[in-house]
C-alpha positions as a printed Julia matrix, in Angstrom:
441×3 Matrix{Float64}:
 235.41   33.53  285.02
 235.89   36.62  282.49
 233.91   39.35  283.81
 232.8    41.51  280.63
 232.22   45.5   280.87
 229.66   46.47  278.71
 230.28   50.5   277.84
 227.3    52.51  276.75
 228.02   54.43  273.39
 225.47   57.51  273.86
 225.49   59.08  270.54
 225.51   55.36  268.95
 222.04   54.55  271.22
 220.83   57.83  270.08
 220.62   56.95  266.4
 219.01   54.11  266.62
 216.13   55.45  269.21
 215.67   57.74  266.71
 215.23   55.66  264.3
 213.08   53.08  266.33
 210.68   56.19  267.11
 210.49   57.32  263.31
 209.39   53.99  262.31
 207.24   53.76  265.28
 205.93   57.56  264.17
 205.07   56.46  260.68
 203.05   53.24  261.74
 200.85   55.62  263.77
 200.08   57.31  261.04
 199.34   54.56  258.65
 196.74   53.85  261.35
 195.33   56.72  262.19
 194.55   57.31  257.97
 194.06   53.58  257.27
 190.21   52.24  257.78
 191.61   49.4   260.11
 188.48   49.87  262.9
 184.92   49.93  263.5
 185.08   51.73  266.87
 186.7    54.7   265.76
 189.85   53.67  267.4
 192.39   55.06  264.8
 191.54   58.58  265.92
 193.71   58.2   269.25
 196.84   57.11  266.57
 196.98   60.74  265.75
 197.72   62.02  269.53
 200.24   59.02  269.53
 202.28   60.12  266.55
 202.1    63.88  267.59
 203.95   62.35  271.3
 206.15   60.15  269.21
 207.46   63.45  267.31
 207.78   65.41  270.7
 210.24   62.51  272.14
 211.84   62.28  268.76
 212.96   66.21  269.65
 213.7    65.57  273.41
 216.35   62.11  272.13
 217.8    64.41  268.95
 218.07   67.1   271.91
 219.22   65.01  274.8
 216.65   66.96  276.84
 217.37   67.19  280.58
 213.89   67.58  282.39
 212.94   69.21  285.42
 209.32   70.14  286.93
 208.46   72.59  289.11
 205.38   72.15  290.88
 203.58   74.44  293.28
 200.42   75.47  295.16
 199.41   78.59  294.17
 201.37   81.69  295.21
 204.51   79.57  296.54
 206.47   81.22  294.19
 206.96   78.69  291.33
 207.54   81.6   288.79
 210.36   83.64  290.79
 212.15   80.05  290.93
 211.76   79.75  287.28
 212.58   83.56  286.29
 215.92   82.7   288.33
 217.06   79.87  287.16
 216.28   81.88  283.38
 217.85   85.38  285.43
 215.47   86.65  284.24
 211.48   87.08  284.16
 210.7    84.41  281.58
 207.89   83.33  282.84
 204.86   85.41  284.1
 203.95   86.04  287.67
 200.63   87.23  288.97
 198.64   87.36  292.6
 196.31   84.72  290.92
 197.6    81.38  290.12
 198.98   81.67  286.47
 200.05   78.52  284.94
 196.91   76.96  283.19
 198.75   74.68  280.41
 202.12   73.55  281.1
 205.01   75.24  279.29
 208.19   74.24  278.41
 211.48   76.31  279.4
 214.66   75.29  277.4
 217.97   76.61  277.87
 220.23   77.29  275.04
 223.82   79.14  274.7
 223.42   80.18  271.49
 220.44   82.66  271.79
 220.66   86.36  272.45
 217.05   87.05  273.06
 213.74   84.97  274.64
 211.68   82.77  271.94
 208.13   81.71  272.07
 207.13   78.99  269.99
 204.0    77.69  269.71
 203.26   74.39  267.24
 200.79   75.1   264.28
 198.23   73.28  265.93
 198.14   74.65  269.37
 197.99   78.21  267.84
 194.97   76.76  265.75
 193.46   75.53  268.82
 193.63   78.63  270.9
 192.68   80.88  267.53
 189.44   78.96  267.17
 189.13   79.73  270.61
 189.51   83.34  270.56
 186.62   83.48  267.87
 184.53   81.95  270.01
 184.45   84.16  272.81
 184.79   86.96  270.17
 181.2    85.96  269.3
 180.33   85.08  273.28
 181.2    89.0   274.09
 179.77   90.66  271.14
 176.65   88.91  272.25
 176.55   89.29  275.67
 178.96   92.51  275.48
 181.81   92.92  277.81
 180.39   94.3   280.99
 178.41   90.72  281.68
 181.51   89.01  280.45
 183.5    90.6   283.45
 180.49   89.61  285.57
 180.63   86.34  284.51
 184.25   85.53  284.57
 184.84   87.88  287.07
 188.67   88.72  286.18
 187.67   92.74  286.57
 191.53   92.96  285.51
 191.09   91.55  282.31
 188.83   94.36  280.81
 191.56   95.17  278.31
 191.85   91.68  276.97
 188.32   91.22  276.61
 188.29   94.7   274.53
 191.43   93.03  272.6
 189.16   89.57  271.83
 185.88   91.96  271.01
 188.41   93.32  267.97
 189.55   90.26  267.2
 193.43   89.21  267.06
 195.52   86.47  266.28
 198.6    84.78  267.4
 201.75   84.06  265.8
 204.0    80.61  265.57
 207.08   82.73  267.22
 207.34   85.92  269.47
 210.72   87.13  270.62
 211.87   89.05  272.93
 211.31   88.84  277.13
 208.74   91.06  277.36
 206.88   89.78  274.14
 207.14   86.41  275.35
 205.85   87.37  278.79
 202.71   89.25  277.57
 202.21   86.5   275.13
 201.79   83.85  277.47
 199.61   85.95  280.35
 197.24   86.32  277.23
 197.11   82.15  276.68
 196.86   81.46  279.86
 194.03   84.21  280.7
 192.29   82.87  277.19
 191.96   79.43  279.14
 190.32   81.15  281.97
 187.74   83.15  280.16
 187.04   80.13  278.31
 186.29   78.31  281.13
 184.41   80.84  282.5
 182.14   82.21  279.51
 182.41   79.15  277.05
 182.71   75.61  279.56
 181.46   73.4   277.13
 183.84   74.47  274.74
 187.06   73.29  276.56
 190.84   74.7   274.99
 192.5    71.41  276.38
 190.66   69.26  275.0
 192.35   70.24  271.47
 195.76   70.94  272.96
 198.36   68.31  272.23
 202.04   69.82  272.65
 202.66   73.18  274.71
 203.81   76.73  274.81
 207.73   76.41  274.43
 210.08   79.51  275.92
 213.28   79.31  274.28
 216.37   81.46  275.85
 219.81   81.38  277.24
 221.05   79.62  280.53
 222.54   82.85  282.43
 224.91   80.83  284.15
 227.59   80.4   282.37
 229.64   78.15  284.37
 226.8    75.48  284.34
 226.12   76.19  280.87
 229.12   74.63  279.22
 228.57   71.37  281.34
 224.95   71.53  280.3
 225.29   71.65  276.43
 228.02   69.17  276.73
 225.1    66.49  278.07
 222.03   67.85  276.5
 219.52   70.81  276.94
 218.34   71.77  280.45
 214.43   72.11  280.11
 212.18   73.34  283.43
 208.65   72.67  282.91
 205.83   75.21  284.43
 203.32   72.67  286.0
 199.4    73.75  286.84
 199.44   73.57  290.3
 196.48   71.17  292.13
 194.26   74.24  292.33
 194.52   75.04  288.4
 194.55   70.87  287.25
 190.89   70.11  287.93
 190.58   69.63  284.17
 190.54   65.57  283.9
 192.91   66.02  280.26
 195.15   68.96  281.6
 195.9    66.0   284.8
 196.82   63.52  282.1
 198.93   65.69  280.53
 200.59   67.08  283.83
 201.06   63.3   284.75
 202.91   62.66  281.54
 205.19   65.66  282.16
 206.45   64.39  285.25
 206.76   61.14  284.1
 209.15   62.45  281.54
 210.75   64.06  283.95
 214.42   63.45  285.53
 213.66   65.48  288.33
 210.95   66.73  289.85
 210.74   69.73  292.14
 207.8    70.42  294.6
 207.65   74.24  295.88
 206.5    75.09  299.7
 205.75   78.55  301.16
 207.94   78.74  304.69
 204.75   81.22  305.6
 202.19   78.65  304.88
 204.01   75.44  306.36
 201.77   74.95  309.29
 198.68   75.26  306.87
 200.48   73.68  304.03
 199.89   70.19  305.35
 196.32   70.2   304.07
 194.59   67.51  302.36
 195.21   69.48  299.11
 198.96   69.81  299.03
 199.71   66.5   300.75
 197.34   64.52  298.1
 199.52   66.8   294.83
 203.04   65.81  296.48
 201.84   62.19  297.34
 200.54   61.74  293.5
 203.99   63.3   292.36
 205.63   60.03  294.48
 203.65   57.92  292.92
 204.45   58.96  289.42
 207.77   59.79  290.04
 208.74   57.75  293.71
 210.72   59.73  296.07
 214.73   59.15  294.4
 214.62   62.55  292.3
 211.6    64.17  294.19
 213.07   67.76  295.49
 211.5    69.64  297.79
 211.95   73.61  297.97
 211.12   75.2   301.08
 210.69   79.15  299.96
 210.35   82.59  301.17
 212.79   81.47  304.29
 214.01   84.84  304.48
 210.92   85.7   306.3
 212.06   83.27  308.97
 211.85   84.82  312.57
 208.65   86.64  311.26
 204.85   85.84  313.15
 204.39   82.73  315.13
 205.36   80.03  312.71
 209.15   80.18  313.4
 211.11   76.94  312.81
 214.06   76.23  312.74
 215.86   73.91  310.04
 215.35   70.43  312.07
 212.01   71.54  312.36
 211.88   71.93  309.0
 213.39   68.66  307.98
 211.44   66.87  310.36
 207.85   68.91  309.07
 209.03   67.4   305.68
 209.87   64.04  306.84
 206.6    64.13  308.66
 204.05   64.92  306.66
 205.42   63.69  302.99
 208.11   60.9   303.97
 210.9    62.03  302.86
 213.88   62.01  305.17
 217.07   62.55  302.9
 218.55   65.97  303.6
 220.13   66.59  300.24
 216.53   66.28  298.73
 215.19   69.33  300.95
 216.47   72.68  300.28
 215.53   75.96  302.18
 215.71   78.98  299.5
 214.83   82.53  299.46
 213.54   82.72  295.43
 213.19   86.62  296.01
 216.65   87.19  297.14
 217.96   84.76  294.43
 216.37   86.87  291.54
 217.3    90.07  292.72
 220.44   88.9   293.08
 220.58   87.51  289.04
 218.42   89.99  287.77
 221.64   92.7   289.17
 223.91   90.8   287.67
 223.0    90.12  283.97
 222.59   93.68  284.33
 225.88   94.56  285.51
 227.55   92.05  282.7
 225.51   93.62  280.2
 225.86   97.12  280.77
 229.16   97.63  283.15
 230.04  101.18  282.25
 226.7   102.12  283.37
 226.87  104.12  286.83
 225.25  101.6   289.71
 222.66  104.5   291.0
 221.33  104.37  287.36
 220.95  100.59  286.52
 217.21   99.43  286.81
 217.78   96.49  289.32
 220.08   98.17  291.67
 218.08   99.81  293.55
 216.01   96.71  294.84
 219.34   94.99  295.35
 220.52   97.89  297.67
 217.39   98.56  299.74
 218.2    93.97  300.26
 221.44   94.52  301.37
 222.76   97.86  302.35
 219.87   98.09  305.0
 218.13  101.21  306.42
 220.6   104.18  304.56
 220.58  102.31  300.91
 219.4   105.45  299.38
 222.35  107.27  300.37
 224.59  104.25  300.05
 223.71  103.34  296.51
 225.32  106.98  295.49
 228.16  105.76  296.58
 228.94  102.4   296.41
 231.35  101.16  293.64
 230.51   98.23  291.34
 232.77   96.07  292.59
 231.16   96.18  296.3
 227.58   95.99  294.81
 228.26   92.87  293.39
 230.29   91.16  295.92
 226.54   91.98  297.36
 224.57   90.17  294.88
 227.28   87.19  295.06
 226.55   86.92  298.32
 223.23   87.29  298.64
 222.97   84.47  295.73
 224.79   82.16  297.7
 222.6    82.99  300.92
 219.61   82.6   298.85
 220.45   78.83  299.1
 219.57   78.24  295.52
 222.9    77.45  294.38
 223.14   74.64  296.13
 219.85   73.64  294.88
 220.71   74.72  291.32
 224.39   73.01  291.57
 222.56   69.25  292.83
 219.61   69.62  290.61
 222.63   69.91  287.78
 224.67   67.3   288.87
 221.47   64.99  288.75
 220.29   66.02  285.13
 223.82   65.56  283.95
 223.79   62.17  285.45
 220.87   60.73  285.03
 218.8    62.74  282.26
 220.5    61.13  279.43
 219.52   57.92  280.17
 216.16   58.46  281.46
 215.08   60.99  278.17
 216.05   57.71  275.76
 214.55   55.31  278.46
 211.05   57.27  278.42
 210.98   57.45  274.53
 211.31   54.12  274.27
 208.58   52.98  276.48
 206.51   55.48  274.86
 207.12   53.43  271.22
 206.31   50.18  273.42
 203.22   51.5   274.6
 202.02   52.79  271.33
 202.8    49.63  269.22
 201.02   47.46  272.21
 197.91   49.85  272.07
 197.79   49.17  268.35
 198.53   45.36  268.41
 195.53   44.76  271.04
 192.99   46.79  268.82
 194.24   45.22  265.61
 193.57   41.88  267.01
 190.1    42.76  268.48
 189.34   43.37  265.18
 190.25   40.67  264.23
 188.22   38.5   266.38
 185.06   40.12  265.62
């Protein structure tokens, strides 16, 4: 008996999903204008074609998609801001991710971009007029007391003035700021305006455009697609029932999935809270492409909650099932970004003497121990970055960045096409059952 090889022609699969999903895309819309129902059921057509047109992007991109998830404080935004090299994403003692957002890598960029679709910026403008009017009525000192963000005086000011936001921002620090204020917009909503609730009218997310600093992976990545690392709400910030839809469609979407614990906090980090997030990420997701980063171990050795790396495994094993080594890594996220942040710097500016390039002296006082301040006078370039290098690799997120890679590259293509399509299913089955309930009224 012949045995027949069937090869898989990628870009020849692409077209037609494409196609498929702009077909699909256009019958949503016929029913979401047409006057097909009685029940108001071609409203929900719209959200359909608008996640139609997202996975139209992600096959046309061959997007490669990784969350990060965390409970607050973790350190789910160093982990992002290394794998960008640099801070991309912003960081804050409270929790900061309120809406997911959407990290892509490209080569081709120089500087950050934000992007934000015409109708989330609507949706968040509308909202800024609202509490525009909430503060000018109530004024700002009972706004404080009401949120009670005491640090976000100056915004409130900013919203009393009146501002709006804009489609694209560039630049890191542009980008940064930008998304602080839409995430801090979400929480003053809450807080002064509940029953007027920002998620409700969000469909698509903030999107953080930049380049992948590693340039070995990078060429491997663009080869396959575009790397994209989504920002999850952690379980503490996803009480909202929509915002856990939409966080359960992201890892759905997902190739990989990677769940962040605090070494510190492992003892305590078995609680009914963090246990129920990682067990509802298995059963989205199941356990094949679940990672699980064990962070801040550089502060191993400190306090009473030592353990060692079996322990570690076996706390892991224990407590969320998973048993398979090469899906649990121990990282330092800290050590990791000072380590990148040093060298972009260096590879951007290497005439520049070490004592006066802004990262360096973090990266000394990390590795050139109790005298750095006399050391980092001098030290030559050369050493300081066999320093970093090594400090990177100690870090233990290249080994977590290098497997994460190898199982985007290998997998993410097939999965990205695989999750538009059942998407298109999904949408055409919705709209054949409520056609013929129609019709057998």
């Amino acid at each position: 008996m012949t045995q027949i090889t069937l090869r898989l022609d990628i870009p020849t699969l692409q077209v037609e999903v494409i196609e498929l999903l702009e077909k699909t895309s256009k019958q949503m819309a016929i029913a979401h204008n047409g006057r097909w129902f009685h029940n108001g059921a071609e409203t929900k057509y719209r959200e359909f074609q608008v996640q139609l047109e997202e996975q139209i992007r992600s096959v046309k991109n061959l997007e490669l998609r990784m969350a990060i998830v965390a409970p607050m404080k973790a350190g789910k935004s160093t982990i992002i801001n290394v794998t960008a090299g640099e801070e991309i994403v912003p960081s804050h003692n409270d929790a900061m991710t309120t809406l997911p957002t959407e990290i892509v890598f490209r080569a081709d960029l120089t500087e950050p971009i934000l992007i934000l679709s015409p109708h989330t910026c609507a949706a968040f403008q509308q909202a800024i007029q609202a509490l525009q009017q909430k503060i000018q009525t109530i004024g700002i000192d009972e706004a404080l007391k009401i949120a009670n963000y005491p640090h976000l005086r100056e915004l409130l000011a900013k919203i009393e003035q009146g501002f709006s936001l804009t489609a694209e921002t560039h630049g890191r620090n542009s980008c940064v700021n930008t998304l602080k204020v839409l995430n801090h917009l979400i929480r003053l909503n809450n807080k002064l305006l509940p029953e007027q609730n920002i998620i409700e009218s969000v469909n698509d997310f903030p999107r953080v455009e930049t380049n992948f600093w590693l340039a070995s992976h990078s060429d491997k990545l663009q080869q396959q697609g575009k790397l994209v690392v989504v920002d999850t709400p952690g379980p503490n910030e996803a009480g909202q029932e929509k915002l856990k839809h939409i966080v359960a469609d992201q890892l759905r979407q997902c190739s990989l999935v990677a769940i962040v614990l605090d070494y510190t906090q492992l003892q305590g980090v078995a609680a009914a809270e963090v246990k129920e997030e990682v067990a509802r990420v298995i059963e989205l997701r199941g356990k094949k492409n679940l990672y699980v980063l064990i962070n801040k171990i550089d502060q191993r050795g400190m306090g009473s909650n030592y353990m060692t790396t079996e322990q570690v495994l076996q706390f892991v094993n224990t407590n969320f099932g998973i048993s398979n080594p090469e899906q649990i890594f121990e990282i330092s996220a800290l050590n990791a970004l000072l380590a990148t942040q040093f060298l972009r710097e260096l590879e951007k500016h290497p005439e520049t003497p070490i004592a006066q390039l802004e990262t360096a002296p973090a990266l000394a006082k990390a590795t050139l121990g109790l005298d750095w301040q006399e050391e980092i006078t001098q030290i030559s370039a050369e050493k300081l970055k066999a320093k970093a290098e090594k400090l990177w690799q100690l870090s233990g997120f290249a080994a977590f960045l290098e497997k994460s890679i190898r199982t985007l590259r290998s997998e993410g293509t097939h999965r990205c096409m695989r999750n538009a399509l059942e998407l298109s299913s999904n949408c055409l089955s919705k709209l054949y059952a409520d056609l013929d309930g129609e019709i057998k009224k």
